[in-house]
KOLRO-849666 format. One record per residue: residue in three letters; x, z, y of N, C-alpha, C in turn. Coordinates in pm, whole numbers, padded with zeros to 5 digits, always signed. Layout:
REM KOLRO-849666
AlaXZYXZYXZY ...
//
This chain:
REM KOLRO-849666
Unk+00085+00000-00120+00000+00000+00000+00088+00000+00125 Unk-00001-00029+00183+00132-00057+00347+00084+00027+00437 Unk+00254+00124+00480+00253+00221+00543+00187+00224+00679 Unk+00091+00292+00751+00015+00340+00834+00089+00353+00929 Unk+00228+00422+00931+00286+00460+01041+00417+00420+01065 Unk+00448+00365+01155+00624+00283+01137+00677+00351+01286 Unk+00807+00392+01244+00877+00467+01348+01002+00374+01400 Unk+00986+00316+01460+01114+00184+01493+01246+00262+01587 Unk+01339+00263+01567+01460+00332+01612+01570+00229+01635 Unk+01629+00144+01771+01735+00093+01741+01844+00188+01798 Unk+01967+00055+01729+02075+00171+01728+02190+00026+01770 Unk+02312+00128+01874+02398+00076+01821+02501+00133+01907 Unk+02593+00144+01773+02695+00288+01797+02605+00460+01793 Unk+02579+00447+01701+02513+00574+01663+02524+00625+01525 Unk+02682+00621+01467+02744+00654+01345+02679+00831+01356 Unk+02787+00896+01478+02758+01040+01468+02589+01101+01461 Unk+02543+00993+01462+02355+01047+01515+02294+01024+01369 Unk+02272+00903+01328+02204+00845+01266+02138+00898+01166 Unk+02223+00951+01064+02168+01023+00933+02104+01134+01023 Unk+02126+01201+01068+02060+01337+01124+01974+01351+01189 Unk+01930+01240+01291+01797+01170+01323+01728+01154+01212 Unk+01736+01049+01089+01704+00984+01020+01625+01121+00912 Unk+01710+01227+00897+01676+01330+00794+01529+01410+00856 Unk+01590+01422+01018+01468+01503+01100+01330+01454+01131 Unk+01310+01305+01164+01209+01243+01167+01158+01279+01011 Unk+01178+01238+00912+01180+01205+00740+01060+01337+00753 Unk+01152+01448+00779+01052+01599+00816+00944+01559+00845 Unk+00925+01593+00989+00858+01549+01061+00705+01470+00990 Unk+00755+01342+00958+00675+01266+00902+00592+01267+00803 Unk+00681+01340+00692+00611+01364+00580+00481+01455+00600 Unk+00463+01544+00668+00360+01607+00688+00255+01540+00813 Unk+00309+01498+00931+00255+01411+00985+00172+01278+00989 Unk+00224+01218+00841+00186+01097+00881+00129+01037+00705 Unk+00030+01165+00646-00014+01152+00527-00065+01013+00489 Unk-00095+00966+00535-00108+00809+00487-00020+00711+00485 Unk+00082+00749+00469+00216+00696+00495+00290+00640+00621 Unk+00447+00609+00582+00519+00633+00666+00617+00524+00628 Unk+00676+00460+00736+00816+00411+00730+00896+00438+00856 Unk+01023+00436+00869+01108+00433+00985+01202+00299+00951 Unk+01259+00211+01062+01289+00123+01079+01399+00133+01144 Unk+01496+00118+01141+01623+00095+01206+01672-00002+01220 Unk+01658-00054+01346+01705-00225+01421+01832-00207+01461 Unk+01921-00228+01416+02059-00244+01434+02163-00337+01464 Unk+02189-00365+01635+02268-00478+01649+02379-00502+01634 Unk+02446-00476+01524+02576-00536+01418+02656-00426+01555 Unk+02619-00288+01543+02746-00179+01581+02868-00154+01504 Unk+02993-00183+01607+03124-00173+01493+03160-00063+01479 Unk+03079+00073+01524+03113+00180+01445+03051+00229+01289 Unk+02962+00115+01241+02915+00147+01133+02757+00161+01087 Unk+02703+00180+01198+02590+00281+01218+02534+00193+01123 Unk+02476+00052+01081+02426-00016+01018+02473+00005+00873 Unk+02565+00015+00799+02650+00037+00714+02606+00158+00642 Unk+02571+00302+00755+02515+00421+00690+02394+00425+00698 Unk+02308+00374+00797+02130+00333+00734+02098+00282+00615 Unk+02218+00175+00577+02184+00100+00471+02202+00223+00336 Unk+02290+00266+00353+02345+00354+00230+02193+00467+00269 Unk+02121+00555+00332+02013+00625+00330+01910+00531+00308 Unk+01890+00413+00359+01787+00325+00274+01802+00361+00134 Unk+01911+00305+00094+01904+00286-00065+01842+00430-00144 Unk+01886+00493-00073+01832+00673-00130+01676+00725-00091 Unk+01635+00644+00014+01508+00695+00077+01409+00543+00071 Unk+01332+00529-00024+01260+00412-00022+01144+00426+00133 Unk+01139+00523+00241+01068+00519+00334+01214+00442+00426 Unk+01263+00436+00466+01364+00333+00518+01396+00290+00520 Unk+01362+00172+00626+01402-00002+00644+01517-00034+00714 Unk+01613-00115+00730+01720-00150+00796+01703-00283+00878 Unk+01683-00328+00974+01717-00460+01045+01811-00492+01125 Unk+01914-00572+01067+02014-00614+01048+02033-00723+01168 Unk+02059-00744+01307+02051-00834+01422+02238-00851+01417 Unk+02265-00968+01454+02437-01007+01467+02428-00993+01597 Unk+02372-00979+01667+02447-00941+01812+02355-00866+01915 Unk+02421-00804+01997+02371-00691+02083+02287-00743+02220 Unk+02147-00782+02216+02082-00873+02302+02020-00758+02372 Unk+02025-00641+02368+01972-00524+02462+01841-00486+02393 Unk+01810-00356+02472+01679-00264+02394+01575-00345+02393 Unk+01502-00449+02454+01402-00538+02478+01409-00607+02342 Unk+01506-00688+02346+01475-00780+02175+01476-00702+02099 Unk+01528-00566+02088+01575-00479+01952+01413-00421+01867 Unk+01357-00414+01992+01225-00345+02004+01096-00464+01970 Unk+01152-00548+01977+01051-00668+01978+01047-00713+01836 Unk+01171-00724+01781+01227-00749+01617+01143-00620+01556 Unk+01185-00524+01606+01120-00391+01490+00996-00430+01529 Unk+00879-00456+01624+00763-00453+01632+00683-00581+01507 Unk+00774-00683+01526+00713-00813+01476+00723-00767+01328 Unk+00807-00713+01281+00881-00659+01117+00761-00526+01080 Unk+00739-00447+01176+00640-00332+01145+00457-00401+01140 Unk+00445-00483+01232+00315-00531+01234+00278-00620+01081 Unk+00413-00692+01106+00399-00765+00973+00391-00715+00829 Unk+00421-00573+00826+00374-00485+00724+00290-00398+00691 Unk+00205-00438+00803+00068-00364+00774+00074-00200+00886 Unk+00154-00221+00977+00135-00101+01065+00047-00098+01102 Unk-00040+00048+01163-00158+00083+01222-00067+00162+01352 Unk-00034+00234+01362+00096+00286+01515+00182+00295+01464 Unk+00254+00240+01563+00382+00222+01574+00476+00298+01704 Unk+00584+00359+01657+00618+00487+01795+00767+00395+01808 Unk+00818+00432+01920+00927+00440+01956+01028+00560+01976 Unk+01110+00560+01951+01216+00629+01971+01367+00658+01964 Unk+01439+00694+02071+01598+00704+02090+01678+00759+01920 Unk+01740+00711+01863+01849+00763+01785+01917+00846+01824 Unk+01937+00936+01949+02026+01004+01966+01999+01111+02020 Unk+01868+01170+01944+01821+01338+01957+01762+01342+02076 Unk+01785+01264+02190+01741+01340+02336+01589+01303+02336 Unk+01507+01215+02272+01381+01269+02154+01388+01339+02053 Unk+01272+01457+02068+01290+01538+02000+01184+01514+01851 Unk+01276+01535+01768+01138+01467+01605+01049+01533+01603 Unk+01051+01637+01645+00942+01729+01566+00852+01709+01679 Unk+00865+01643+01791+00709+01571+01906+00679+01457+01798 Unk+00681+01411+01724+00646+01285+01668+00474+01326+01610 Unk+00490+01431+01564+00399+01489+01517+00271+01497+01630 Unk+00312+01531+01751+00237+01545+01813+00155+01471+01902 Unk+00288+01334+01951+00226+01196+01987+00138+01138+01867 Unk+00151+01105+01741+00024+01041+01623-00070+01159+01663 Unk-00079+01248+01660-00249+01344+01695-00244+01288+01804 Unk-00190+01299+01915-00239+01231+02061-00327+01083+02004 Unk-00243+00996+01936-00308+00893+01924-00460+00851+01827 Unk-00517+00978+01826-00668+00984+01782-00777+00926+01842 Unk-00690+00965+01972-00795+00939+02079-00734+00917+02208 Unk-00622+00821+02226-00559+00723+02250-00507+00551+02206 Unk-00496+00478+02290-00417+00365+02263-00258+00364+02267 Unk-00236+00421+02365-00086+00424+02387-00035+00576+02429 Unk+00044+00628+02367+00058+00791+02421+00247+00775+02457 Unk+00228+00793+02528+00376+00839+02621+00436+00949+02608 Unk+00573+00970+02549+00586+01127+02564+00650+01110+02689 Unk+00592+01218+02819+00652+01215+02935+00772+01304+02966 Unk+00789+01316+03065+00911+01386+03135+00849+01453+03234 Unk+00791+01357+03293+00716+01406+03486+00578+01435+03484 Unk+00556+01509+03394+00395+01529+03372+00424+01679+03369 Unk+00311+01784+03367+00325+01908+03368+00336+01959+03238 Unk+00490+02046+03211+00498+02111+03074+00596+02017+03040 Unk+00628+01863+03105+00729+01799+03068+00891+01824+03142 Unk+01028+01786+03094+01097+01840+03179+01221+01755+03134 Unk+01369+01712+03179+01472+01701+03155+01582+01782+03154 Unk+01675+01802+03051+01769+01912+03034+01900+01819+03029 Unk+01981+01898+03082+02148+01844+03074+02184+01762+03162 Unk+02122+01667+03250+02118+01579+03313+02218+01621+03423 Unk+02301+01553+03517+02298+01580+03658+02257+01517+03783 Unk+02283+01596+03864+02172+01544+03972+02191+01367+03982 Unk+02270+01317+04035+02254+01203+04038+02152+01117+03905 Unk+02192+01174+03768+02106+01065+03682+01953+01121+03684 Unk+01902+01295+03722+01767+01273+03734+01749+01228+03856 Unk+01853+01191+03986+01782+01140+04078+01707+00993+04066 Unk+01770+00927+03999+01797+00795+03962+01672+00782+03910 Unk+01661+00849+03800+01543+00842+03666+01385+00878+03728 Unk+01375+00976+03828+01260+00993+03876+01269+00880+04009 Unk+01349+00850+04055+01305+00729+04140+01273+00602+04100 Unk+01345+00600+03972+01308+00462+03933+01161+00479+03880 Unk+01086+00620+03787+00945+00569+03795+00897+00600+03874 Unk+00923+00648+04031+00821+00650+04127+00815+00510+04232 Unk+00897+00416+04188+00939+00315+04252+00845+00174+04180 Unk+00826+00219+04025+00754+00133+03942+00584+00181+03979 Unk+00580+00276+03967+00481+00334+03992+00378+00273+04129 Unk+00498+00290+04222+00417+00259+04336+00410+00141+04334 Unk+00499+00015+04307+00519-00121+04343+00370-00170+04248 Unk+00383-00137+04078+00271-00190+04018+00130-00114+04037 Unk+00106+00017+04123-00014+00065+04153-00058+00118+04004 Unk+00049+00189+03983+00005+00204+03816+00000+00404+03810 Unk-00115+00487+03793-00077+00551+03773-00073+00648+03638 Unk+00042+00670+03626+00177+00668+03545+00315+00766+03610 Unk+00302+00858+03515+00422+00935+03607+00595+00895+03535 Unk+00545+00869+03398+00688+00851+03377+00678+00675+03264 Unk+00732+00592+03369+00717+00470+03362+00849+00420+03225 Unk+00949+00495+03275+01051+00434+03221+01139+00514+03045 Unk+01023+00582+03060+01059+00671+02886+01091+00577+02778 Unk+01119+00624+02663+01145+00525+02574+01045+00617+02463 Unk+00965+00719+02417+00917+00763+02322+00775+00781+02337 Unk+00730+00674+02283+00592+00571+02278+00548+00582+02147 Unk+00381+00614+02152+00321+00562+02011+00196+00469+02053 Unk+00213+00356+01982+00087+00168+02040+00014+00225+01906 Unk-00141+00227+01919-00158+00153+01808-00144-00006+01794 Unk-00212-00022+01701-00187-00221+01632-00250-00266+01746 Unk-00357-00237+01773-00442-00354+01890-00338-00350+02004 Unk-00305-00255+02058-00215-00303+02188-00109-00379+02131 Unk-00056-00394+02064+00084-00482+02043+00024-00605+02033 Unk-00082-00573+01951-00135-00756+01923-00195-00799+02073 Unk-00225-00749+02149-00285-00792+02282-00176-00814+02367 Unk-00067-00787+02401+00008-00754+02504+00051-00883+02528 Unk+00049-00963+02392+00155-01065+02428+00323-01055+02399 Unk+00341-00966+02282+00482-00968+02287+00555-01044+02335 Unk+00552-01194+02264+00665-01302+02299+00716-01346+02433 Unk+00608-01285+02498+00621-01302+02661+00691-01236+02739 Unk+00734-01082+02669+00801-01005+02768+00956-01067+02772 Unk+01010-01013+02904+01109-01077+02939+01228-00960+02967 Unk+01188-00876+02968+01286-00779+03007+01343-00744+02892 Unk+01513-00719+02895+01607-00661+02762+01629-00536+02792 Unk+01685-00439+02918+01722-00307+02911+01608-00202+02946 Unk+01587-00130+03007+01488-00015+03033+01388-00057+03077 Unk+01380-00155+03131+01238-00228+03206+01167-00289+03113 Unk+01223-00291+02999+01114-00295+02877+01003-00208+02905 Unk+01017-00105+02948+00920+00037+02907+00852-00004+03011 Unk+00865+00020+03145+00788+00001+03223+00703-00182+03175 Unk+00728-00235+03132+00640-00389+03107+00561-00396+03026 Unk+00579-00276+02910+00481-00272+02792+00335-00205+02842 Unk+00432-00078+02960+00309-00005+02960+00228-00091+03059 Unk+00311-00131+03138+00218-00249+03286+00112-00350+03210 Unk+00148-00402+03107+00078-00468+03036-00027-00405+02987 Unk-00008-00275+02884-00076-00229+02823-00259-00141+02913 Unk-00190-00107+03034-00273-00024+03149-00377-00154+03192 Unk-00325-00299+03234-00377-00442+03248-00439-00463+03152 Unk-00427-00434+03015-00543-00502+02929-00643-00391+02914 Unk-00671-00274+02997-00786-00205+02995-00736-00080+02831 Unk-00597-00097+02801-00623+00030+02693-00561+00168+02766 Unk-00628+00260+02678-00629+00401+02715-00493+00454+02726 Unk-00390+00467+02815-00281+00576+02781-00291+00685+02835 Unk-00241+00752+02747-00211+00918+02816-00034+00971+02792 Unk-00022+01042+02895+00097+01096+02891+00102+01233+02798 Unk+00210+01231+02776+00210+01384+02676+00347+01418+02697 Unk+00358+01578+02772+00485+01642+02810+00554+01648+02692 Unk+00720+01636+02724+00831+01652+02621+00901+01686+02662 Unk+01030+01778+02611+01145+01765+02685+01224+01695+02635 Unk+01282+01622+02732+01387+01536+02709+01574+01615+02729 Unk+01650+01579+02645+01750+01616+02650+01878+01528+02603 Unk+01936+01566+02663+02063+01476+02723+02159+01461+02508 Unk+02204+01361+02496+02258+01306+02376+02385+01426+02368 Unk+02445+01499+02256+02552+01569+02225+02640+01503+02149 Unk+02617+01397+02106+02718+01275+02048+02702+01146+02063 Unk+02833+01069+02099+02817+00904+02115+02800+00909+02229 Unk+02817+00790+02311+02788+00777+02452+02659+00671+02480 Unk+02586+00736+02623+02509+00677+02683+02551+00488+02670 Unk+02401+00409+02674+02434+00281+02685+02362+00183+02836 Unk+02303+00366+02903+02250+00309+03065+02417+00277+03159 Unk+02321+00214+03238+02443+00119+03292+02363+00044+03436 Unk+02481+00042+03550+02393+00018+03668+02332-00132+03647 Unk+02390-00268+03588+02342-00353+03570+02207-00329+03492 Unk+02119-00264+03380+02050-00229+03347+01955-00170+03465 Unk+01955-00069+03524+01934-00015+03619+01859-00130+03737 Unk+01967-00202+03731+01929-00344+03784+01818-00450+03810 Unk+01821-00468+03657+01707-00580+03609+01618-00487+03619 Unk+01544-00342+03617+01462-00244+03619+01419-00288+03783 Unk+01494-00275+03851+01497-00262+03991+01420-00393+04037 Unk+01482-00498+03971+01470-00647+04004+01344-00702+03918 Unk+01311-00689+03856+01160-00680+03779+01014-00653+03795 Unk+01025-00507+03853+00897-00467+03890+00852-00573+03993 Unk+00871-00609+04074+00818-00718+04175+00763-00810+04131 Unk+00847-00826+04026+00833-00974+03993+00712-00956+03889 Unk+00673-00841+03800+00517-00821+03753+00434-00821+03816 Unk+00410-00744+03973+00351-00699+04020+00329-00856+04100 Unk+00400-00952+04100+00402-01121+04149+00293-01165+04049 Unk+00341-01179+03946+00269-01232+03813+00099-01210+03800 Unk+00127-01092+03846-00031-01002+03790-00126-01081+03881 Unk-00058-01047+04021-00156-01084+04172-00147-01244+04140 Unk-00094-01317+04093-00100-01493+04134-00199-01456+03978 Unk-00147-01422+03904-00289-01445+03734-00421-01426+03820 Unk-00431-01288+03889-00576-01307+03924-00601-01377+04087 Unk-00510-01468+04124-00552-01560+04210-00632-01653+04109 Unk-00539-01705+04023-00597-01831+03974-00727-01820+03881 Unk-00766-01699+03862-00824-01701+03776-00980-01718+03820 Unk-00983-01648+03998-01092-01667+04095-01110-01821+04139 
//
């Protein structure tokens, strides 16, 4: 039977993380997600291995999938591959989430109950009860401006635009239009949800704390930062000329 719940995780350079993520979600899940479960690991050919030791916990854990990408096209395609690979196996939600702990597994549990009575559940940051740890000032300055900047430009409200730990059910992915999105680094997040808020489905935010990675290094980067910056306009272009033409 085909698993109900697919947890898509890319990775790359996440040797020190991987199994230990991989063991904690496994938790998590098994009690969470009684109608079954898979986790997915999209992996863009990292030369520290990280693909190499998914494969070896695949072989031991028949709930774990490996996808295998030759080159590093950014979080946007990574996310797009695990979606097309999870739908195509019969997913009903599908979550997102970081490999490198600063999602916490044991919320996984709590975004699928959110999604009872939701379409899209967000675990937030900037919502009340939500919070960031470890950070310094400059990167939460950065991080809360960039979703109050998305926020305001797309009229979306949405406190934390640019998270990465998401649960869709099936209908929003199939509506959104995957093939269309255009963004590869963090502005993924903000485009799914811009989309997702535009086709009339339900999201809700749900506080988390977020916390800063204790192994491997960050893969934000001001060019990233960038296309985030350089993007929102250009939806908020798209949206307003769609419903010119459409009058």
């Amino acid at each position: 039977m085909p698993a109900a719940v697919w947890l898509i995780m890319p990775t790359y350079d996440e040797a020190e993380n991987i199994a230990a993520v991989l063991a904690a979600a496994r938790a998590v899940l098994e009690e969470a997600a009684p109608a079954g479960y898979r986790i997915l690991v999209v992996d863009d050919g990292s030369p520290d291995g990280t693909g190499d030791i998914a494969d070896a916990i695949a072989a031991q854990h028949d709930v774990v999938d490996v996808l295998h990408r030759t080159t590093r096209e950014g979080l946007g395609p990574a996310y797009l591959a695990g979606f097309a690979y999870a739908l195509g196996h019969g997913a009903q939600f599908v979550i997102e989430m970081d490999a490198d702990f600063s999602h916490d597994p044991a919320d996984l549990a709590r975004l699928l109950a959110a999604a009872r009575d939701a379409d899209l559940v967000l675990g937030s940051r900037y919502v009340a009860g939500g919070a960031v740890t470890d950070w310094g000032r400059v990167r939460r300055f950065v991080s809360r401006a960039g979703s109050w900047y998305a926020r305001v430009v797309l009229g979306l409200d949405v406190r934390d635009l640019t998270g990465g730990f998401k649960c869709f059910r099936r209908e929003v992915l199939e509506a959104i239009d995957l093939p269309t999105v255009r963004s590869r680094g963090y502005a993924f997040q903000v485009e799914l949800t811009h989309r997702a808020v535009h086709a009339g489905f339900r999201v809700v935010e749900l506080p988390i704390v977020f916390r800063d990675r204790e192994q491997g290094h960050s893969k934000m980067s001001w060019r990233i930062a960038g296309e985030a910056a350089l993007l929102v306009p250009q939806l908020r272009f798209a949206r307003t000329s769609g419903q010119r033409r459409r009058r």
